[in-house]
Residue frames as a rotation matrix with the C-alpha (Angstrom) as fourth column:
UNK 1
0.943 0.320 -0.091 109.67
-0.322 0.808 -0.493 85.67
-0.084 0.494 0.865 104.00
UNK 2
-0.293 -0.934 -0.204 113.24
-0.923 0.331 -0.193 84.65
0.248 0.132 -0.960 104.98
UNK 3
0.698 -0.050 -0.714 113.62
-0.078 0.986 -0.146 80.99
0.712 0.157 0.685 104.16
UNK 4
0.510 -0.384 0.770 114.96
-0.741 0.258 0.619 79.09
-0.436 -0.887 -0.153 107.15
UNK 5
-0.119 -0.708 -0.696 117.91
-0.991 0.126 0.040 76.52
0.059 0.695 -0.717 106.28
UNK 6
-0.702 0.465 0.540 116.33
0.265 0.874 -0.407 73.21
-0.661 -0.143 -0.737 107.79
UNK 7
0.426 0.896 0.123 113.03
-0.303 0.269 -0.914 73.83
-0.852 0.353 0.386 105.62
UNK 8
-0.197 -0.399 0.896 113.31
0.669 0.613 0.420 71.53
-0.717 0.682 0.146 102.30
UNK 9
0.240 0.166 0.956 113.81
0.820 -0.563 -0.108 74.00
0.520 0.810 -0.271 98.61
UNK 10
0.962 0.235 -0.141 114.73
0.274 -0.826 0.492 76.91
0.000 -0.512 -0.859 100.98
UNK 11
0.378 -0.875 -0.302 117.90
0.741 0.091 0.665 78.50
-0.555 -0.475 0.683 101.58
UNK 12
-0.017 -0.803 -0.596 120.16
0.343 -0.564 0.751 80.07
-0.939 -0.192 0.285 99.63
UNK 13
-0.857 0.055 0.513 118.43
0.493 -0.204 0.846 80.48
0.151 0.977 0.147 96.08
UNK 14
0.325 0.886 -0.331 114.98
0.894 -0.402 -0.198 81.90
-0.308 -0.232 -0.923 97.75
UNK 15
0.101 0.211 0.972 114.52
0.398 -0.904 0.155 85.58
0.912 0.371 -0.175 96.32
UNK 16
-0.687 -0.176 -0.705 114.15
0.646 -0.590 -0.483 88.62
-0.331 -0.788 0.520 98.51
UNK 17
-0.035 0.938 0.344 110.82
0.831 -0.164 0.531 90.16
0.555 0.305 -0.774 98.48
UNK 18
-0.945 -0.308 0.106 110.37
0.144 -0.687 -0.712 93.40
0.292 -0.658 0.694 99.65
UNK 19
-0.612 0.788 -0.066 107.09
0.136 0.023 -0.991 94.37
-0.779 -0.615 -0.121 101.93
UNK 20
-0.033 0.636 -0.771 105.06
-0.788 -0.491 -0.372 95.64
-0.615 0.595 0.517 98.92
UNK 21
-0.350 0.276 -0.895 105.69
-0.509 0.746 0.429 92.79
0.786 0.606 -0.121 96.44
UNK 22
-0.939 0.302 -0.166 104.68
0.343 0.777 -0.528 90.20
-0.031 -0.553 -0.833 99.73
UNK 23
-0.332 0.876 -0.350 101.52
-0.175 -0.422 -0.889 92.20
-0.927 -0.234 0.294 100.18
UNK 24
0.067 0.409 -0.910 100.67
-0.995 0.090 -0.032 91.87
0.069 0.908 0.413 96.05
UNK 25
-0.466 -0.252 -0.848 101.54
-0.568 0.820 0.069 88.65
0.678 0.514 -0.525 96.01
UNK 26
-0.909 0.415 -0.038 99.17
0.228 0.418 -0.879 87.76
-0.349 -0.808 -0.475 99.34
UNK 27
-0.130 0.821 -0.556 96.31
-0.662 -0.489 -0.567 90.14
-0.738 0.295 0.607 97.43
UNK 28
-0.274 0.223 -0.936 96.98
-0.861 0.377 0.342 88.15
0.429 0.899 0.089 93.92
UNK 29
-0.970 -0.065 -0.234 96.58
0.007 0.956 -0.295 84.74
0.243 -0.288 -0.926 95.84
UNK 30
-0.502 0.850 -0.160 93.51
0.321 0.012 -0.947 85.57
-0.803 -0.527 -0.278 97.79
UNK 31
-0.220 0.697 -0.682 91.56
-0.664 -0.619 -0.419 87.13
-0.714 0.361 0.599 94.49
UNK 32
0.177 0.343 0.923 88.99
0.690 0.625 -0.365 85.17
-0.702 0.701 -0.126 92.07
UNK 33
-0.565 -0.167 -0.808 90.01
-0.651 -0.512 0.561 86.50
-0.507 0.843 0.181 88.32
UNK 34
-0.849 -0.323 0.417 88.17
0.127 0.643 0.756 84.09
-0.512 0.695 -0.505 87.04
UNK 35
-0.972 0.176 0.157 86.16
0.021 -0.599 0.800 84.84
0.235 0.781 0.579 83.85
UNK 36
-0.203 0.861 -0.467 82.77
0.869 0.378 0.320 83.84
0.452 -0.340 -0.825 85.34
UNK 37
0.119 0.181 -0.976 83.32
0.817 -0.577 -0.007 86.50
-0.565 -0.796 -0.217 87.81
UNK 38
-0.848 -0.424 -0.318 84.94
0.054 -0.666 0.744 89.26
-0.527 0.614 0.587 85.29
UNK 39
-0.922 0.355 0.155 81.88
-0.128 -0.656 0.744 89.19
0.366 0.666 0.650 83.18
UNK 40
-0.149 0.865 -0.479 79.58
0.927 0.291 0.237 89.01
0.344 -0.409 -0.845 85.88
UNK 41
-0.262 -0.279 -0.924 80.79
0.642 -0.765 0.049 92.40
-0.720 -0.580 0.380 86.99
UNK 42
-0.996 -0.048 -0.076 80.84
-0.027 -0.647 0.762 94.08
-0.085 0.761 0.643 83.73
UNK 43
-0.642 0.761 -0.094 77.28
0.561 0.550 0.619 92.57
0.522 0.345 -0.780 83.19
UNK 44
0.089 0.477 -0.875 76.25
0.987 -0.157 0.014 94.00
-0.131 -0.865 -0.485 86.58
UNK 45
-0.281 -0.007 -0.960 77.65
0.448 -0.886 -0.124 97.55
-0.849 -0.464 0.252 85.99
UNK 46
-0.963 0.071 -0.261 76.28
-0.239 -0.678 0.695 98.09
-0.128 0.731 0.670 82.43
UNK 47
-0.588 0.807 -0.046 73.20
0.744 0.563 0.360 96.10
0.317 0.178 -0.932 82.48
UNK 48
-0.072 0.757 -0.650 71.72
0.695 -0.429 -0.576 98.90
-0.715 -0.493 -0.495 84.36
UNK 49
-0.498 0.069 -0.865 72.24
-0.446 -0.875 0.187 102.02
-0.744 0.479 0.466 81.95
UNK 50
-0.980 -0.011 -0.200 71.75
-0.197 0.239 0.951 99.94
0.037 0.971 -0.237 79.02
UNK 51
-0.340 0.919 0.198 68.01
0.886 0.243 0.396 98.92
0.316 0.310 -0.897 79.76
UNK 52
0.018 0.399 -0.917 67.48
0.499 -0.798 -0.338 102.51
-0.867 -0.451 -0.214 81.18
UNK 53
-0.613 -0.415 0.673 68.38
0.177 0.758 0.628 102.82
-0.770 0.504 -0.391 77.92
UNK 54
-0.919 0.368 0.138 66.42
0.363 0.658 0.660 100.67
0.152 0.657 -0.739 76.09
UNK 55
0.056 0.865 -0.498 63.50
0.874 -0.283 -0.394 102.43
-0.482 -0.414 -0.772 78.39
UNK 56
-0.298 -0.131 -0.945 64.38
0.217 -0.974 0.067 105.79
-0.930 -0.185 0.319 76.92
UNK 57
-0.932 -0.202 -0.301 64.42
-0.351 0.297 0.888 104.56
-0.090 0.933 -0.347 73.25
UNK 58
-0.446 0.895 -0.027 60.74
0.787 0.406 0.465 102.94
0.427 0.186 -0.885 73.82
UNK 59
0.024 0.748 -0.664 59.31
0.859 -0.355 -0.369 105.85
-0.511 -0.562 -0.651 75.68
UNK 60
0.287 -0.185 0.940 61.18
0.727 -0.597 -0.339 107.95
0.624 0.780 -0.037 72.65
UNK 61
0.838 -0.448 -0.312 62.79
-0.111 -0.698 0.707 110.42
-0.535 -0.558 -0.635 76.08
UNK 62
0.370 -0.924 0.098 65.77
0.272 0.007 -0.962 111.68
0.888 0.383 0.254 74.95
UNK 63
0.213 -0.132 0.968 66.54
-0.918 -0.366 0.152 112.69
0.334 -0.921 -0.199 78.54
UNK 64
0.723 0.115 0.682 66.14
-0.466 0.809 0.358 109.25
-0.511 -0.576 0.638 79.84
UNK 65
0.780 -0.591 0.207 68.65
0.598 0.607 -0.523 108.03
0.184 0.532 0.827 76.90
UNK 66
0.626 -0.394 0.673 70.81
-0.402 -0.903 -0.155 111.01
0.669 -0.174 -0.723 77.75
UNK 67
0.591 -0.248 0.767 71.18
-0.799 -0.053 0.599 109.74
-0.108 -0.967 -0.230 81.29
UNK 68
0.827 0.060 0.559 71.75
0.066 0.977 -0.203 106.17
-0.558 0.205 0.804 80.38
UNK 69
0.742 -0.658 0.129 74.42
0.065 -0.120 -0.991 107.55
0.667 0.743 -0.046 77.91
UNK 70
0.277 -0.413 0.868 76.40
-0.586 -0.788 -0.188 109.68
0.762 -0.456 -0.460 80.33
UNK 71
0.797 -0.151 0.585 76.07
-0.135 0.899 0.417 106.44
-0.589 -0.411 0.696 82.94
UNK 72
0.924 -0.287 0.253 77.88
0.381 0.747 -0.545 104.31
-0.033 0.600 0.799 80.25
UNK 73
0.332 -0.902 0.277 80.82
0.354 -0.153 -0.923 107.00
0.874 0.404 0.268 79.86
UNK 74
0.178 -0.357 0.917 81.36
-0.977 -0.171 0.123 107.21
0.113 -0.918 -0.380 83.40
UNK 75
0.823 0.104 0.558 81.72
-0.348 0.869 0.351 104.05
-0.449 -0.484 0.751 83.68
UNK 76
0.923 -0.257 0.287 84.06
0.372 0.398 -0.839 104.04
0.102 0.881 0.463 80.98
UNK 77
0.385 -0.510 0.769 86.22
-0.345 -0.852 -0.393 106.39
0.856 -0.114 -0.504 82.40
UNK 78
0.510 0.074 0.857 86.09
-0.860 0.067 0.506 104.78
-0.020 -0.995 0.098 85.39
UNK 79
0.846 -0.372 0.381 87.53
0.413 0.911 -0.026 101.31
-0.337 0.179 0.924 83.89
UNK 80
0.478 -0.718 0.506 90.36
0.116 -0.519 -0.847 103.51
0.870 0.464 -0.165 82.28
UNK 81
0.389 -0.232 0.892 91.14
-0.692 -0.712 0.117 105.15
0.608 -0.663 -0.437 85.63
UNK 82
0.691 0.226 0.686 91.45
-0.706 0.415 0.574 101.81
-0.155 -0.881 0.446 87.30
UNK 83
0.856 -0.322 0.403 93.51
0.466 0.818 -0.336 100.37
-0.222 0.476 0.851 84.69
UNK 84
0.341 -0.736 0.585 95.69
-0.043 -0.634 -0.772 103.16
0.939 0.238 -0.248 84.70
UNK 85
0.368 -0.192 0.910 96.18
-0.892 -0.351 0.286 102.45
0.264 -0.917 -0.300 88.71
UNK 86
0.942 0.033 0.334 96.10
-0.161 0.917 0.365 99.20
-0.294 -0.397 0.869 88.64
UNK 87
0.797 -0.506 -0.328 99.14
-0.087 0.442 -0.893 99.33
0.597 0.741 0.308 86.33
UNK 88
-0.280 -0.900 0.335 102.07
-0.908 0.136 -0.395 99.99
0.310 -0.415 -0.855 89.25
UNK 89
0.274 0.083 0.958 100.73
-0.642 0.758 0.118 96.46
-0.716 -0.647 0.260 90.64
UNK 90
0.995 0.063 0.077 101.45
0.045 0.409 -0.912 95.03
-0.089 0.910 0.404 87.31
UNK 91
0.402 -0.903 0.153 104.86
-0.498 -0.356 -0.791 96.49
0.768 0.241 -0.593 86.99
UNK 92
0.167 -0.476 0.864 105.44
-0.967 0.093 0.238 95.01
-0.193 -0.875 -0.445 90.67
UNK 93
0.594 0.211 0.776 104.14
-0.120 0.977 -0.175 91.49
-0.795 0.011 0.606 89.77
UNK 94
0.850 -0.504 -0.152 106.70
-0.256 -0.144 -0.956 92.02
0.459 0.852 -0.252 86.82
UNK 95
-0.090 -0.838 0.539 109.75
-0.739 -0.307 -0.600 92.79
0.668 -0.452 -0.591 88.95
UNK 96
0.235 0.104 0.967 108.50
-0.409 0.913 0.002 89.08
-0.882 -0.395 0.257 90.93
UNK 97
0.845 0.526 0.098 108.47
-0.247 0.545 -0.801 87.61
-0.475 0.653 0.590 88.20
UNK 98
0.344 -0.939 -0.028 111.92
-0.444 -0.136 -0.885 88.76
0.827 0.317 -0.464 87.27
UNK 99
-0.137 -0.850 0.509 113.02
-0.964 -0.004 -0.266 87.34
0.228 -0.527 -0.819 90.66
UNK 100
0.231 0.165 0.959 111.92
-0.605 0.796 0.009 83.89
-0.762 -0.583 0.283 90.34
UNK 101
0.859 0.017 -0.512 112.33
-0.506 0.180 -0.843 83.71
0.077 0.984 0.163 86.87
UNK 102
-0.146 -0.897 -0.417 116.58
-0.724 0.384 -0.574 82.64
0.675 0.218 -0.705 87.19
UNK 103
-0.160 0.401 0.902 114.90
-0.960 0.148 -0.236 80.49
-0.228 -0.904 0.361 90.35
UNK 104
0.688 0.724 -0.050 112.91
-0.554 0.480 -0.680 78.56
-0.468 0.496 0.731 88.00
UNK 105
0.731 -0.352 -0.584 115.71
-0.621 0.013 -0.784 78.17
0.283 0.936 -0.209 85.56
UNK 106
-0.384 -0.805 0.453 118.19
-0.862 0.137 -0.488 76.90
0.331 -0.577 -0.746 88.12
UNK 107
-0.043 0.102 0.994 115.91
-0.576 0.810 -0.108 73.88
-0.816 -0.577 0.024 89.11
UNK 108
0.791 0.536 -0.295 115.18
-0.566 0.459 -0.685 72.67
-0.232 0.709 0.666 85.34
């Protein structure tokens, strides 16, 4: 992403990205965050234990609520774990942020 000196806003204030922040910052562009989708997902991956469940609780199985439990905290774990990975992409999109940030300031 080296800025060419004919292109207009380019040149000599452009950051330096290194391969890993260009790659996050192609991933963060291309991805839907948006809240529709975020609790369609959650929806989708508890919706199942929880009425297995709800089946276990009307059929009075503790087994069947058991399972349905045990589901739920794997899953839970599993959102931890992912938020605990996701964080170095966070920390990167930080460390952008810090280089456009005097960018930003410099045009106001």
């Amino acid at each position: 992403m080296e800025a060419r000196a004919g292109e207009p806003g380019g040149g000599e204030n452009r950051p330096e990205f290194t391969p890993e922040e260009i790659r996050l910052i192609r991933l963060w562009s291309l991805s839907d965050v948006s809240a529709g989708r975020q609790v369609s997902a959650q929806v989708a991956y508890f919706a199942t234990p929880a009425v297995f469940g709800a089946y276990g609780l009307a059929t009075g199985s503790l087994v069947i609520t058991g399972v349905a439990f045990i589901c739920m905290l794997l899953l839970l774990a599993w959102g931890f774990v992912s938020t605990w990975r996701d964080h170095s992409n966070f920390v990167m999109m930080q460390s952008i942020c810090r280089k456009l940030l005097p960018t930003v300031d410099e045009r106001q």
